[in-house]
C-alpha positions in Angstrom: 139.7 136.4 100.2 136.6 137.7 100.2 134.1 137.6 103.0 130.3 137.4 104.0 128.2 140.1 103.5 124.4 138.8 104.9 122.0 139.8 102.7 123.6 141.6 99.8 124.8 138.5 97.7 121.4 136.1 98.6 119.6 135.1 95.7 115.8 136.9 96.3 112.5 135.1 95.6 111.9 134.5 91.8 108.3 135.7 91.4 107.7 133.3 88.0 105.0 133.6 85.6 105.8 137.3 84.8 107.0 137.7 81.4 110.4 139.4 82.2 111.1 136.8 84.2 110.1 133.7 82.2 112.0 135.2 79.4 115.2 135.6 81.6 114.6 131.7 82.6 114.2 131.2 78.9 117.3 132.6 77.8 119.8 131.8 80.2 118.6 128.1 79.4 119.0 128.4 75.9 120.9 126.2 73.8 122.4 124.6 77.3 124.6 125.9 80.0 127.4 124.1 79.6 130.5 124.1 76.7 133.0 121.6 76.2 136.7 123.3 75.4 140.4 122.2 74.8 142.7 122.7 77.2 145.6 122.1 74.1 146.2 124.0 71.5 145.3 122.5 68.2 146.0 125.2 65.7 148.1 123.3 63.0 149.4 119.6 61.9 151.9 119.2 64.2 149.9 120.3 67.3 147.0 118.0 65.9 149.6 114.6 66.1 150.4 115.7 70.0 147.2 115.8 70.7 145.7 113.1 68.4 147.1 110.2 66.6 149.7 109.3 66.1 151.1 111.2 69.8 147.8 110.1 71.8 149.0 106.4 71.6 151.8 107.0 73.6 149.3 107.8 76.6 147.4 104.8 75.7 150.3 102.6 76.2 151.3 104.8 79.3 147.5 104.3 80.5 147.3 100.6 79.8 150.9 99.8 81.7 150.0 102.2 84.8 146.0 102.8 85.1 146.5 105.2 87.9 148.2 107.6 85.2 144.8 108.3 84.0 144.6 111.1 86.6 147.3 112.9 85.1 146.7 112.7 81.6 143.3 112.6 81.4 140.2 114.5 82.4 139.5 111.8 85.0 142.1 113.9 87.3 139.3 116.4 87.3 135.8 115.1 86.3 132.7 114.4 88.4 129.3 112.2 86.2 126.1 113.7 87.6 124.0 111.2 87.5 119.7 111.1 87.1 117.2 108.9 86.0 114.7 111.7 86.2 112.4 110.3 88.7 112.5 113.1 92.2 113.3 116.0 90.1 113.5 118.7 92.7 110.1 119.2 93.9 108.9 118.1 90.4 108.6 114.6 90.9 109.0 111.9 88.0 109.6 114.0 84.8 111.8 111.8 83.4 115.6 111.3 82.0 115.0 114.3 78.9 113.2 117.0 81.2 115.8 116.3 83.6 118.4 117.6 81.4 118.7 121.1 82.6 119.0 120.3 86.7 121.9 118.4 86.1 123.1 120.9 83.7 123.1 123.4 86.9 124.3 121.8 89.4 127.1 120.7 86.7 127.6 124.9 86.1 127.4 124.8 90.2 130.9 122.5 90.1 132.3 124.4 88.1 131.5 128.0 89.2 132.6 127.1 92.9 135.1 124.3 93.1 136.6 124.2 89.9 135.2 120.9 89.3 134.0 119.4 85.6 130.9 117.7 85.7 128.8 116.1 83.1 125.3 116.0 83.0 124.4 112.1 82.5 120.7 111.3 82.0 120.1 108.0 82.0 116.8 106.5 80.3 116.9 103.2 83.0 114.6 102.9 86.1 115.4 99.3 87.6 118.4 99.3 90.2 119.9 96.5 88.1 120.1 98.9 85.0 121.3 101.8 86.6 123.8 100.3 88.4 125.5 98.6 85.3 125.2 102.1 83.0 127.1 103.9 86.0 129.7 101.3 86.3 130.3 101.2 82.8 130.8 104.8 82.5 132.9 105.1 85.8 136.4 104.6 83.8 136.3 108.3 83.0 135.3 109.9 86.0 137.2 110.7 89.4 133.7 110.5 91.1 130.1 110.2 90.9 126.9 112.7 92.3 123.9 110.7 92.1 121.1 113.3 91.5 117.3 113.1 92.2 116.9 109.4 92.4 113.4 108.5 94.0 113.5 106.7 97.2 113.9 103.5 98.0 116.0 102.6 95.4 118.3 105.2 95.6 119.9 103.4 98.5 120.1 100.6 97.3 121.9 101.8 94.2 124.0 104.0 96.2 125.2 101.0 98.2 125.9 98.8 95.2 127.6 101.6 93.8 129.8 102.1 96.8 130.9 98.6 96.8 131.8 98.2 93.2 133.5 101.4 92.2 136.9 102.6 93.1 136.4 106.0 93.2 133.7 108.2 95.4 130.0 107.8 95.1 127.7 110.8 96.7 124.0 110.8 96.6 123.4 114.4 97.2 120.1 114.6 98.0 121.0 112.1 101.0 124.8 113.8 102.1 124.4 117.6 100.8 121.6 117.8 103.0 122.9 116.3 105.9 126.1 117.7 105.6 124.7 120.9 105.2 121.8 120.2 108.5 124.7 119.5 110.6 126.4 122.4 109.9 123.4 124.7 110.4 122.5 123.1 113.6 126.7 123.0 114.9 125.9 127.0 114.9 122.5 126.8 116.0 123.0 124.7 119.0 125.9 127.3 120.1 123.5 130.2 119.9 121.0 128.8 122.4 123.6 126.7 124.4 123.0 123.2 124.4 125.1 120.0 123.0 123.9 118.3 120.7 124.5 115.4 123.2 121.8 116.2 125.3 119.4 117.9 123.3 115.9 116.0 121.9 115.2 116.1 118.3 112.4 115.6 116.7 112.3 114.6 112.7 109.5 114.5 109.8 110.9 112.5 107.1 112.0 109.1 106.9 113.2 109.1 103.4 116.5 109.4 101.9 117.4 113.0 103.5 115.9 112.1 106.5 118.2 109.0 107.1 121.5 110.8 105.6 120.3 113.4 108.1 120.1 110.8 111.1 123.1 108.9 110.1 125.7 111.8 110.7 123.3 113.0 113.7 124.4 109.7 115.4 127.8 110.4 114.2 128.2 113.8 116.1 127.1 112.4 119.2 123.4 112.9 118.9 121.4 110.5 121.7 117.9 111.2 121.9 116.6 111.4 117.8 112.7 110.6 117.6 111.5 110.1 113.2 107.9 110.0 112.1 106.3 109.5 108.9 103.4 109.5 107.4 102.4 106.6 110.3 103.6 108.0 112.8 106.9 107.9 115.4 108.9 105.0 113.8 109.6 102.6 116.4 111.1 98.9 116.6 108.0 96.5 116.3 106.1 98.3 113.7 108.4 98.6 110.8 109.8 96.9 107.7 111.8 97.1 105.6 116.1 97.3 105.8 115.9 101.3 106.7 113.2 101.9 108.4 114.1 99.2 111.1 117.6 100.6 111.2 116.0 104.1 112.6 114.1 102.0 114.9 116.6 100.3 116.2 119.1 103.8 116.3 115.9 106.3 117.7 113.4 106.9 120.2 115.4 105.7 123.2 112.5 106.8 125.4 110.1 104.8 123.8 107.6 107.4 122.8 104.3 106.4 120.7 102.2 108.5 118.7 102.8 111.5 115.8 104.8 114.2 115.6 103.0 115.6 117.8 104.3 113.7 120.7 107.8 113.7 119.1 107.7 117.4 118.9 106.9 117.9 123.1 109.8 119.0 124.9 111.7 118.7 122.0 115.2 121.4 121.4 115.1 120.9 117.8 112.6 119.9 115.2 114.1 119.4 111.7 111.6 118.8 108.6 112.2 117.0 105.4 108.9 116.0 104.6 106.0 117.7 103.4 104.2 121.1 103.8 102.3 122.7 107.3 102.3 120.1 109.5 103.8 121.6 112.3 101.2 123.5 114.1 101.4 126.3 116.5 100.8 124.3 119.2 103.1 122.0 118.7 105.8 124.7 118.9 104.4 125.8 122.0 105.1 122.2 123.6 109.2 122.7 122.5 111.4 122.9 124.8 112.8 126.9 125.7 115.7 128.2 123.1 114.0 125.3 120.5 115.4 125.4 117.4 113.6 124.6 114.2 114.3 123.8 110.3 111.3 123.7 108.5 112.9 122.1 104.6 110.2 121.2 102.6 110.3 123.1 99.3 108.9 124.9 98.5 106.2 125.4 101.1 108.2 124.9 104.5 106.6 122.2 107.3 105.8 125.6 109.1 105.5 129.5 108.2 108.6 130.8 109.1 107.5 133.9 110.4 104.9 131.6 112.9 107.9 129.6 113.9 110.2 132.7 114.6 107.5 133.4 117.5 108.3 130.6 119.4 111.8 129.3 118.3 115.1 130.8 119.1 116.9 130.2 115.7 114.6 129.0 112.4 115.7 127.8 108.7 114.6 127.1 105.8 115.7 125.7 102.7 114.3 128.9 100.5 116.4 131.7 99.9 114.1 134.3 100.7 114.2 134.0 104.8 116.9 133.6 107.2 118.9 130.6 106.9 119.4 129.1 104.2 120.3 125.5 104.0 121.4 125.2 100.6 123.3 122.1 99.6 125.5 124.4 97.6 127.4 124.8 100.5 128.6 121.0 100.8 128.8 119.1 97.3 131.7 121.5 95.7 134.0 121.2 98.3 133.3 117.7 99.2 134.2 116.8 95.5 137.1 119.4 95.5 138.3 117.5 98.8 138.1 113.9 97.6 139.4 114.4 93.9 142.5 116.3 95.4 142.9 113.3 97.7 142.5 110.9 95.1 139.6 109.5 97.9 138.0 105.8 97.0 135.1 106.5 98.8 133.0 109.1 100.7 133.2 108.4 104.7 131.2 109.4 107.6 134.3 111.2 108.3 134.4 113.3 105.7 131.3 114.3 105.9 131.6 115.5 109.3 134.9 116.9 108.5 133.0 118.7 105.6 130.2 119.9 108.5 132.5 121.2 110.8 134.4 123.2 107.6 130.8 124.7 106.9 130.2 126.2 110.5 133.2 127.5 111.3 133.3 129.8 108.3 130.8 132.0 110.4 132.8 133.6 113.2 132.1 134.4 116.5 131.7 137.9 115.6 129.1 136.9 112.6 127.0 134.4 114.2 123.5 135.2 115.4 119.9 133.6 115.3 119.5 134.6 111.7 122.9 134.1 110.5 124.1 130.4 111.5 125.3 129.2 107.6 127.2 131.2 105.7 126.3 132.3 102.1 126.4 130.0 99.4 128.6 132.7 97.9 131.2 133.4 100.8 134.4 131.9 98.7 135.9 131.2 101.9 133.5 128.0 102.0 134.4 125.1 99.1 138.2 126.2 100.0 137.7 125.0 103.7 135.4 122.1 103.2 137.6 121.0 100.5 140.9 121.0 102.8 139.0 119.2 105.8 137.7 116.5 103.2 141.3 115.7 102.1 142.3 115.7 105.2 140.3 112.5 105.7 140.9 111.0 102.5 142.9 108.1 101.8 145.0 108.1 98.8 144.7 105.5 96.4 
């Protein structure tokens, strides 16, 4: 089994808009990244009636009698629909169903290259919750899960939790459970470095959208107490909000009543985490933190804070680019959380498998590994998707 080497297998800062480089983008993107093979041999007439008519009907009947043998003699055993609409592209925005095309290619390749996992690339030309929601149920049959991809917010949770509750098998918005999966994990090792559980620390947050509630949801479910989340308004807090989510974190945060920005959220906070948008955390504002604070600055690709300014007054800092310390890549979570529940034959993701998935994630860094600038271990460490994948199953409930 191999194991982490820091800084020798991270991915370094594409500098793009040079020609060798465009042309490298260019060509690895050519003509698609992904192939579709047979697993059967079909190299005469005989092998072509097992695998096609008249042999195949035998598996139809087999199918149609005992639907659960679909695992087993189809690609459903191992298949995962990535899912878009093509309207939060990365940090693109709304490029639409086509232009999407080539994320969901990669992070299809990303199943593949570290779980073993076959994923489709499915790009659908529908915006209205309604219509997504019927094209992904109707598509389901074939799949042993589905990775909802770069949805724009709000109605990604609302299709999320349709989806949920009409499917039989797993549904997993990644832009909501990667990232939280992956925060928790960072800040597991984090909160060890500078000493403090994560019971009594304060967090501050900047974000409110989907990340930032996946990211507050399995906070709460690891014990965090004392969680403050602004916006763009300000501290969200019971009385001023709308709207199904936002008054859920109302009602779930700011237990010490607090009113302002994030300025006032950030004082005498232990941790500030940031999925929101670029430099907003100023240097004053990480002078008011608490000693040993610990801060992820996400927003991609310009963080909430230099990282070099926040390693000045923080204890441990990370990002989400791959070209400081720190990492949080949600590479490290949705392979082995797919790996996990297909092996279990999982219905549905649970806040306990994603904690499950958390804890897998943070204890790949030993004792003897962890420090301040190494709290996640590399996205290429193939002791990760094996471990998150066995504490997922762990939690899963067979069908």
């Amino acid at each position: 089994m191999a194991t982490h080497t820091p800084d020798s297998t991270e991915p370094t800062r594409l500098e793009t808009g040079t020609e060798a480089v465009e042309r490298r983008i260019f060509e690895a993107h050519e003509g698609g990244k992904l192939t579709v093979e047979p697993t059967a041999p079909i190299d005469n007439a005989d092998d072509l009636a097992i695998v096609y008519t008249p042999g195949v009907a035998r598996v139809v009947e087999e199918i149609a009698e005992k639907p659960e043998k679909a695992r087993e003699y189809t690609i459903k055993k191992n298949t995962v629909a990535v899912v878009t609409d093509g309207s939060a592209i990365l940090g693109l925005g709304d490029r639409g169903p086509l232009a999407a095309l080539p994320v969901m290619e990669g992070k299809a390749a990303l199943f593949s290259r570290f779980a073993d996992v076959d994923a489709f690339p499915i790009c659908l030309d529908a915006h209205e919750v309604e219509d997504i929601v019927a094209h992904v149920k109707a598509i389901a049959p074939a799949f042993a899960g589905i990775n909802l991809e770069d949805i724009s917010a709000p109605r990604c949770f609302e299709i999320e939790d349709r989806l949920r509750a009409e499917l039989d098998i797993p549904v997993f918005h990644d832009d909501q459970h990667g990232t939280a999966v992956c925060v928790l994990a960072a800040l597991t090792n984090a909160l060890t470095i500078v000493e403090k559980p994560i019971e009594e620390v304060r967090i501050a947050m900047s974000g409110a959208g989907a990340a930032g509630t996946a990211i507050l949801r399995l906070l709460l479910a690891a014990g965090a107490r004392d969680v403050i989340v602004t916006n763009s308004k300000g501290i969200v807090r019971e009385g001023r909000e709308a709207g199904d989510r936002l008054e859920w974190i109302a009602r779930h945060t700011n237990p010490r009543g607090v009113e302002g920005g994030l300025r006032e959220a950030v004082e005498g906070a232990d941790v500030f985490i940031g999925v929101s948008v670029p430099n907003i955390l100023d240097e004053s504002m990480l002078r008011s933190m608490n000693e040993r604070a610990i801060v992820f600055a996400l927003s991609n690709p310009v963080p909430e804070v230099d990282p070099e300014i926040a390693w000045k007054y923080a204890t441990v800092v990370a990002t989400g680019r791959s070209d400081f310390a720190n990492q949080i890549n949600n590479v490290l979570a949705f392979p082995g959380v797919f790996r996990g529940l297909i092996d279990a034959h999982a219905c549905e993701v649970t806040d306990e498998a994603l904690l499950a998935a958390a804890q897998a994630i943070a204890s790949v860094v030993s004792e003897d590994e962890l420090s301040a600038r190494h709290i996640v271990p590399s996205v290429f460490d193939e002791r990760v998707t094996p471990a998150v994948a066995r504490a997922v199953a762990r939690t899963g409930e067979p069908r």
